[in-house]
Backbone as ProteinMPNN parsed JSONL, in Angstrom:
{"seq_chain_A": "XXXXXXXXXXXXXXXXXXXXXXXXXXXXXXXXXXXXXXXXXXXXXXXXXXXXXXXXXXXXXXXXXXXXXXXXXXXXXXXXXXXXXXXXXXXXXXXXXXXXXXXXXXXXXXXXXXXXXXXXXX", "coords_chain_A": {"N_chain_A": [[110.1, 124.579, 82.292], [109.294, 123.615, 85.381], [106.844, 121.85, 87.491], [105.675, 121.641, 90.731], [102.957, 120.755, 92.375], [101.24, 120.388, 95.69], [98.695, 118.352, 97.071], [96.198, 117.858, 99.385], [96.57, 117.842, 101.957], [95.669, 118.552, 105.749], [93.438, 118.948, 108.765], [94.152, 116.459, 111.205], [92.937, 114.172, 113.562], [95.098, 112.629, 115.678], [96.191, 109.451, 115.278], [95.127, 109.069, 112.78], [95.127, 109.204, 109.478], [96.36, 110.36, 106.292], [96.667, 111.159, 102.864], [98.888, 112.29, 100.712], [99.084, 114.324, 97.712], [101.082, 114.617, 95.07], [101.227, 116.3, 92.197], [103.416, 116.199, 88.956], [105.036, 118.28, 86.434], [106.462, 119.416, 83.563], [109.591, 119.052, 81.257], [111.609, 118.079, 81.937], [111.314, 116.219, 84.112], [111.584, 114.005, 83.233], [112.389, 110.412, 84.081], [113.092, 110.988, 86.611], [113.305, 111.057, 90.151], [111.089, 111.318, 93.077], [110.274, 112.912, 95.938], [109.802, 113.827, 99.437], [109.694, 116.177, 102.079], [109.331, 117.938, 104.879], [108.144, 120.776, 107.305], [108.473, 121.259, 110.172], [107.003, 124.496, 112.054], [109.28, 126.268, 113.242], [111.408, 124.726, 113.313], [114.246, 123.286, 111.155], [113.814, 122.358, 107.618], [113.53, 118.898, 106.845], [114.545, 115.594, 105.415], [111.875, 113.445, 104.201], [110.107, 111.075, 102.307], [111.018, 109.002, 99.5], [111.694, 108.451, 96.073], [112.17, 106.684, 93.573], [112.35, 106.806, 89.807], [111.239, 104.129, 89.106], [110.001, 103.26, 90.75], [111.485, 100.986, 91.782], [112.829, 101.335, 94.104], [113.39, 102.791, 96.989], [113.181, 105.817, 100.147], [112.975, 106.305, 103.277], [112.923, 108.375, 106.491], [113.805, 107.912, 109.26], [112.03, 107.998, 111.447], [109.485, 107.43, 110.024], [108.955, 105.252, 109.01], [107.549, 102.265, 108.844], [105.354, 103.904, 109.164], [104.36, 105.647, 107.259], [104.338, 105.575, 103.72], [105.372, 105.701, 100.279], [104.574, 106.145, 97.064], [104.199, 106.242, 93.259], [102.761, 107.108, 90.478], [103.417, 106.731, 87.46], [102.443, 107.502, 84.885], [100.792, 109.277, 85.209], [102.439, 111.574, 86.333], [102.966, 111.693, 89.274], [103.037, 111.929, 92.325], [102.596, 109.975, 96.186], [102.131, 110.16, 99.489], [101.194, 108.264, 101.571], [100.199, 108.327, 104.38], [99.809, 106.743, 108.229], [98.486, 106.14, 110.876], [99.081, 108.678, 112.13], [101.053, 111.256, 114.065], [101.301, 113.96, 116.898], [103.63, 115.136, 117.013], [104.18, 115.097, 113.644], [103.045, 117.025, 112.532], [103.425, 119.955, 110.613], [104.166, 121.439, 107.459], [104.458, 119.954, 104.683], [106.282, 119.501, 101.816], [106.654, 118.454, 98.564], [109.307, 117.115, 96.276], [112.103, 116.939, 93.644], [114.034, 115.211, 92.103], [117.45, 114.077, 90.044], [117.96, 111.57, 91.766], [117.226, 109.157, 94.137], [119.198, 109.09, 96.245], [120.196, 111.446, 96.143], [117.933, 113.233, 96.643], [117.243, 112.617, 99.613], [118.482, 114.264, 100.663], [118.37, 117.048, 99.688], [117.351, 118.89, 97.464], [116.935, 119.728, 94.082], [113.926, 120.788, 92.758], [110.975, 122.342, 93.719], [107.897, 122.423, 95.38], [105.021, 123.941, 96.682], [104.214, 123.613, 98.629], [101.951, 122.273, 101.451], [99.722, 122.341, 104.367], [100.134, 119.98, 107.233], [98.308, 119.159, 109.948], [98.472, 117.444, 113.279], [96.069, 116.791, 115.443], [96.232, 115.975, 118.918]], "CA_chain_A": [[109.672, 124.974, 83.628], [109.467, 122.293, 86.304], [106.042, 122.537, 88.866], [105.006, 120.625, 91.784], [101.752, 120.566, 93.071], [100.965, 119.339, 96.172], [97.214, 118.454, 97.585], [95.779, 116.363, 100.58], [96.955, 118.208, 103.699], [94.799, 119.199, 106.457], [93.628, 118.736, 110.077], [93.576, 115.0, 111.539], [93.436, 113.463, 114.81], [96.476, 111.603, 116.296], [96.069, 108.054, 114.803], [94.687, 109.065, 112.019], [95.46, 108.992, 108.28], [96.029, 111.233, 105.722], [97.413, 110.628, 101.637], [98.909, 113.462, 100.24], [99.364, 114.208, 96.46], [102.238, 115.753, 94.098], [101.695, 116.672, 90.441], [104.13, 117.17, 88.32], [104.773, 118.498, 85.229], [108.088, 119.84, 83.018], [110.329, 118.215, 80.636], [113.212, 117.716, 82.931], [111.106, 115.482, 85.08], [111.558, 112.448, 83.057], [113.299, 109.997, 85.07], [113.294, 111.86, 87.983], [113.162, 110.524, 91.906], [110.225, 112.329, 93.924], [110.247, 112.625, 97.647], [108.614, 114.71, 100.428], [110.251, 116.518, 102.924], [108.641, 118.509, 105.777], [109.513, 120.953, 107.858], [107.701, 122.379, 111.456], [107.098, 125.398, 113.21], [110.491, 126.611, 114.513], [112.659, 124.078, 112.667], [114.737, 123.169, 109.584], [113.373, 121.066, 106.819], [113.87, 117.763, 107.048], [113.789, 114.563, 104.494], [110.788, 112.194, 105.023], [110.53, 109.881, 102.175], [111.888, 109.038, 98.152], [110.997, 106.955, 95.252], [112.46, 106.132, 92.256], [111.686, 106.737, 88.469], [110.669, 102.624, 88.421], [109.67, 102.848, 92.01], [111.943, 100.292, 92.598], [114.185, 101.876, 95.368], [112.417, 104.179, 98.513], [114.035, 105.997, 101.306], [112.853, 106.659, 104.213], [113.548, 108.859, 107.274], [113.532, 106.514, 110.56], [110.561, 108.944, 112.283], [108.23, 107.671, 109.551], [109.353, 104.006, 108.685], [106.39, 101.685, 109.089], [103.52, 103.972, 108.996], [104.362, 106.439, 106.044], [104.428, 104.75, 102.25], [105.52, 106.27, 98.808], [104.536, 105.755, 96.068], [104.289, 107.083, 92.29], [102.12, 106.953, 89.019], [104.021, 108.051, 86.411], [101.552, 107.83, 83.894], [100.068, 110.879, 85.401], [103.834, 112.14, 86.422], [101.819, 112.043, 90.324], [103.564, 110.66, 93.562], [101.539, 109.985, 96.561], [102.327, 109.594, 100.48], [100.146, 107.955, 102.528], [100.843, 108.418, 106.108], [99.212, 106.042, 108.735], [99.191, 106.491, 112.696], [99.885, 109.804, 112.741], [101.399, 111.752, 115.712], [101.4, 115.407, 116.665], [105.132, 115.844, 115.893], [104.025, 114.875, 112.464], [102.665, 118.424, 112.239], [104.219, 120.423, 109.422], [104.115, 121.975, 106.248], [104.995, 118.609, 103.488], [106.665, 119.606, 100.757], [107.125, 117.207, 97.521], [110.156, 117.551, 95.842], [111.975, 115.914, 92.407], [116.016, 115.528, 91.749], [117.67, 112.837, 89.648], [118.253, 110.142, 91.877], [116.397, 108.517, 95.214], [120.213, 109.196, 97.13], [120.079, 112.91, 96.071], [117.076, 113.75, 97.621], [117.902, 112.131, 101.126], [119.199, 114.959, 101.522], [118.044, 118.288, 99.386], [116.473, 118.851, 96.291], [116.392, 120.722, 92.778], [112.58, 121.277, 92.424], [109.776, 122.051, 95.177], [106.61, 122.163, 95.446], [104.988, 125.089, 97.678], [103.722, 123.277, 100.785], [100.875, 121.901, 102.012], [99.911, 121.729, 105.604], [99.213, 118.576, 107.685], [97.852, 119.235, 111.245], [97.647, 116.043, 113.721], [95.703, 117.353, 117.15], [96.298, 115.159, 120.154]], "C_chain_A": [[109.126, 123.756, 84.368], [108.409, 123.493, 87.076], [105.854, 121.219, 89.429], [103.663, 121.021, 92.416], [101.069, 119.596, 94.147], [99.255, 119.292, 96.761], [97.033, 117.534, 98.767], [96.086, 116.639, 101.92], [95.256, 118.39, 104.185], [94.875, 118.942, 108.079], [93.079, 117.315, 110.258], [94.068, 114.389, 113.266], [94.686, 112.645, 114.957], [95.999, 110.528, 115.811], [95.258, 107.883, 113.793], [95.164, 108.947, 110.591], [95.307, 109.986, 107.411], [96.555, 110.892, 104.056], [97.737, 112.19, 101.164], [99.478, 113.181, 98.88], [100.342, 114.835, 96.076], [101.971, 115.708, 92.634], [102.439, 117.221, 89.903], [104.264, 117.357, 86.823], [106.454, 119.289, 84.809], [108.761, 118.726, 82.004], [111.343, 117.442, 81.209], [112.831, 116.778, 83.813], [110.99, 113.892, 84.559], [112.721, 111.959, 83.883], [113.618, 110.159, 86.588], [112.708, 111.283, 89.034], [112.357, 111.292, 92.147], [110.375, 111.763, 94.868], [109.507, 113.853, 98.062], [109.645, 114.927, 101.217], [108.899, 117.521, 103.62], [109.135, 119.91, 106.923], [108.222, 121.838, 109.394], [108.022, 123.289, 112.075], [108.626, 125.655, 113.72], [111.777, 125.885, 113.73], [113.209, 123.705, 111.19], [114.28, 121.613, 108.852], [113.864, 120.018, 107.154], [112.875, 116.458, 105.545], [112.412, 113.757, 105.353], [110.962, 111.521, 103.918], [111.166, 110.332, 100.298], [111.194, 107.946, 97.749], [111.544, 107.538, 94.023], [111.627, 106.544, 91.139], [110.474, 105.358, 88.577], [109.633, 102.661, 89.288], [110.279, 101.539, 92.839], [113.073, 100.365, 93.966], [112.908, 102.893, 96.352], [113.349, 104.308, 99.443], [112.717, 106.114, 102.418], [113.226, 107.219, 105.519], [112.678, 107.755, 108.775], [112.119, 107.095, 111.632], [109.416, 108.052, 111.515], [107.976, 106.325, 109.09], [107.818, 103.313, 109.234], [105.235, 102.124, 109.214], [103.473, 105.217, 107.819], [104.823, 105.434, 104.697], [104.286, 105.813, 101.426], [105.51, 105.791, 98.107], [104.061, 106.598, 94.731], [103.341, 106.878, 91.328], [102.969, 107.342, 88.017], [103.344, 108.212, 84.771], [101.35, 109.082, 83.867], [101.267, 111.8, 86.348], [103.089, 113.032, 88.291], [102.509, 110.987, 91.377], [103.023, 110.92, 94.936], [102.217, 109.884, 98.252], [101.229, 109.48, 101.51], [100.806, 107.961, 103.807], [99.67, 108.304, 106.898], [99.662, 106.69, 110.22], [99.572, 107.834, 112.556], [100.057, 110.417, 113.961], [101.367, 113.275, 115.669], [102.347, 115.755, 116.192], [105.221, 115.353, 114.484], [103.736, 116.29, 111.776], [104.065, 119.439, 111.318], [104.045, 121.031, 108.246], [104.761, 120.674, 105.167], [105.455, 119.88, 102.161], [107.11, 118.629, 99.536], [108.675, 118.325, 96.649], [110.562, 116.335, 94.15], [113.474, 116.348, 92.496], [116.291, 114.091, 91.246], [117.595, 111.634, 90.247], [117.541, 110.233, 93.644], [118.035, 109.087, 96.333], [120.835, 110.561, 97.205], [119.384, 113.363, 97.276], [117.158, 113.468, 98.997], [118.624, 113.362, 101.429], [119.284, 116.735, 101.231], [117.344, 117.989, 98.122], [116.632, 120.18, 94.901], [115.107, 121.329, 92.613], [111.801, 121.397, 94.069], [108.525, 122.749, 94.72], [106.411, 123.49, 96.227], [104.614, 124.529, 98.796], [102.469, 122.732, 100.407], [100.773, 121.181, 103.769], [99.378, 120.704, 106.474], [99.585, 119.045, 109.357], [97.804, 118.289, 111.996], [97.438, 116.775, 114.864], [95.979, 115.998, 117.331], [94.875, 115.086, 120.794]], "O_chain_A": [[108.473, 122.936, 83.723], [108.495, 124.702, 87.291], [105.857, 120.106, 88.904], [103.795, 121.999, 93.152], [100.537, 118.512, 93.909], [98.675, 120.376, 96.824], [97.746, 116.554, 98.983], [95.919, 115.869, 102.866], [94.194, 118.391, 103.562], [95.939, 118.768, 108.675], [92.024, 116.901, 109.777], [95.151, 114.271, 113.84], [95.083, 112.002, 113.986], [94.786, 110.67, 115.963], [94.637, 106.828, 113.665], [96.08, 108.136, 110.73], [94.27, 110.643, 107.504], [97.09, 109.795, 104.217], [96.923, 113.109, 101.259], [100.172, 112.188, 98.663], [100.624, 115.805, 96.779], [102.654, 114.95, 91.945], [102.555, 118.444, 89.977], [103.642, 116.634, 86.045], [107.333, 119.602, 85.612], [108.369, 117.56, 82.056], [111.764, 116.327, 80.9], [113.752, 116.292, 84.469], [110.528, 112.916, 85.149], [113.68, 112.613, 84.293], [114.266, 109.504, 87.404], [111.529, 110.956, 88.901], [112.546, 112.334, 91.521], [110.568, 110.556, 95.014], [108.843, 114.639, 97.385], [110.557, 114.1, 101.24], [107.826, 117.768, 103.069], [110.301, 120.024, 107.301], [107.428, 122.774, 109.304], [109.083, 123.3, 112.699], [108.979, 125.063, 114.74], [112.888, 126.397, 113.588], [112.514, 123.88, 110.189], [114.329, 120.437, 109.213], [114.83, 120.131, 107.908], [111.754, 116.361, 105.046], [112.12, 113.586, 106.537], [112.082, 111.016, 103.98], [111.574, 111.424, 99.902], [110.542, 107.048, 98.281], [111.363, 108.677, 93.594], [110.41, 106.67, 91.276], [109.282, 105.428, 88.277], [108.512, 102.266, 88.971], [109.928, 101.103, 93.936], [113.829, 99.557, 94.504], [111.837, 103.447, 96.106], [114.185, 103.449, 99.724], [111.549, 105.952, 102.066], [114.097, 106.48, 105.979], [111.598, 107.225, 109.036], [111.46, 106.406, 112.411], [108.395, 107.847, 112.173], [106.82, 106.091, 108.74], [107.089, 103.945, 109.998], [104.219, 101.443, 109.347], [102.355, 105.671, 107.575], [105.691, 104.577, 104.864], [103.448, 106.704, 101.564], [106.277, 104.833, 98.006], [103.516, 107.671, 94.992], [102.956, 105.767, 91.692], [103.136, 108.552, 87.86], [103.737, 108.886, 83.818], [101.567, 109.886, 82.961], [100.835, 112.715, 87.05], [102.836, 114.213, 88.525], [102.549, 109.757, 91.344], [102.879, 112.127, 95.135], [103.248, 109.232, 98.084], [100.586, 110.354, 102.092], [101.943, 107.555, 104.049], [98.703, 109.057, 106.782], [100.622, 107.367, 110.589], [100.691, 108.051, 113.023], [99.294, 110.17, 114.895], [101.398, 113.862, 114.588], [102.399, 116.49, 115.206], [106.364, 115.17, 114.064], [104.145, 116.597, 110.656], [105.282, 119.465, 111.5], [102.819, 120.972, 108.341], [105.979, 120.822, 105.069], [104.854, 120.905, 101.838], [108.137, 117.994, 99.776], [108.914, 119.526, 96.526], [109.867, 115.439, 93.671], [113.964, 117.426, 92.832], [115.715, 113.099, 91.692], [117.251, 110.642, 89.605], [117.415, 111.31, 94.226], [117.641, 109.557, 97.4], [121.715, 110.887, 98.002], [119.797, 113.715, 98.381], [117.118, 114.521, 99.632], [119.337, 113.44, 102.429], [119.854, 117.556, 101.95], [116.837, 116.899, 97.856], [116.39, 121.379, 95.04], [115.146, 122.517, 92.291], [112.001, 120.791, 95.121], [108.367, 123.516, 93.77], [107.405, 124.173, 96.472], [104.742, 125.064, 99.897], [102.001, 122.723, 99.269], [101.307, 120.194, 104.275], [98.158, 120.535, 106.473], [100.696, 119.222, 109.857], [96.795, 117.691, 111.625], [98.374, 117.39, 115.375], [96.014, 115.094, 116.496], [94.699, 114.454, 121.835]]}, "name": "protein", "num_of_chains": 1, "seq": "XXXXXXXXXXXXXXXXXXXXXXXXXXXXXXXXXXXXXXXXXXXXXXXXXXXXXXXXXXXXXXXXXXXXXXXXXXXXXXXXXXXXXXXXXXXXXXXXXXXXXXXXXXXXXXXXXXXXXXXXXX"}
């Protein structure tokens, strides 16, 4: 059984900062790429970012490029996104996710997480 756990949402001003967490846990998650996707109010999910088993590979979706960062532990099988500057259309429900490979996820996912929501007021 494959879980995700995510933590770290909430409400934050516009230019503010937030880190959000994913724990995971399962057998199947060795090796395994984690990413985040999101999805707001009204519309269909969407990727945001990816990372590698090593962490040597990351995606990113072009909305989030220069002020969102991923990154992983895998000691504690725990991947992390910090997201800088935020904007209101940042607003969303995050979801972490996990699928073999960093060029998978770009674009759906095997495992998810249940949500967590990140608020930015204006």
């Amino acid at each position: 059984q494959v879980q995700l756990v995510e933590s770290g949402g909430g409400l934050v001003q516009a230019g503010g900062s937030l880190r959000l967490s994913c724990a995971a846990s399962g057998r199947t998650l060795s090796s395994s790429a984690m990413g985040w996707f999101r999805q707001a109010k009204g519309k269909d999910r969407e990727f945001v970012a990816a990372i590698s088993w090593t962490g040597g590979a990351t995606a990113y979706a072009n909305s989030v490029k220069g002020r969102f960062t991923i990154s992983r532990e895998n000691a504690g099988n725990t991947v992390y996104l910090q997201m800088n500057s935020l904007e209101p259309e940042d607003t969303a429900v995050y979801y972490c996710a996990a699928d073999r490979a960093v060029g998978v996820l770009t674009t759906g996912a095997s495992y998810w997480g249940q949500g967590t929501q990140v608020t930015v007021s204006s």
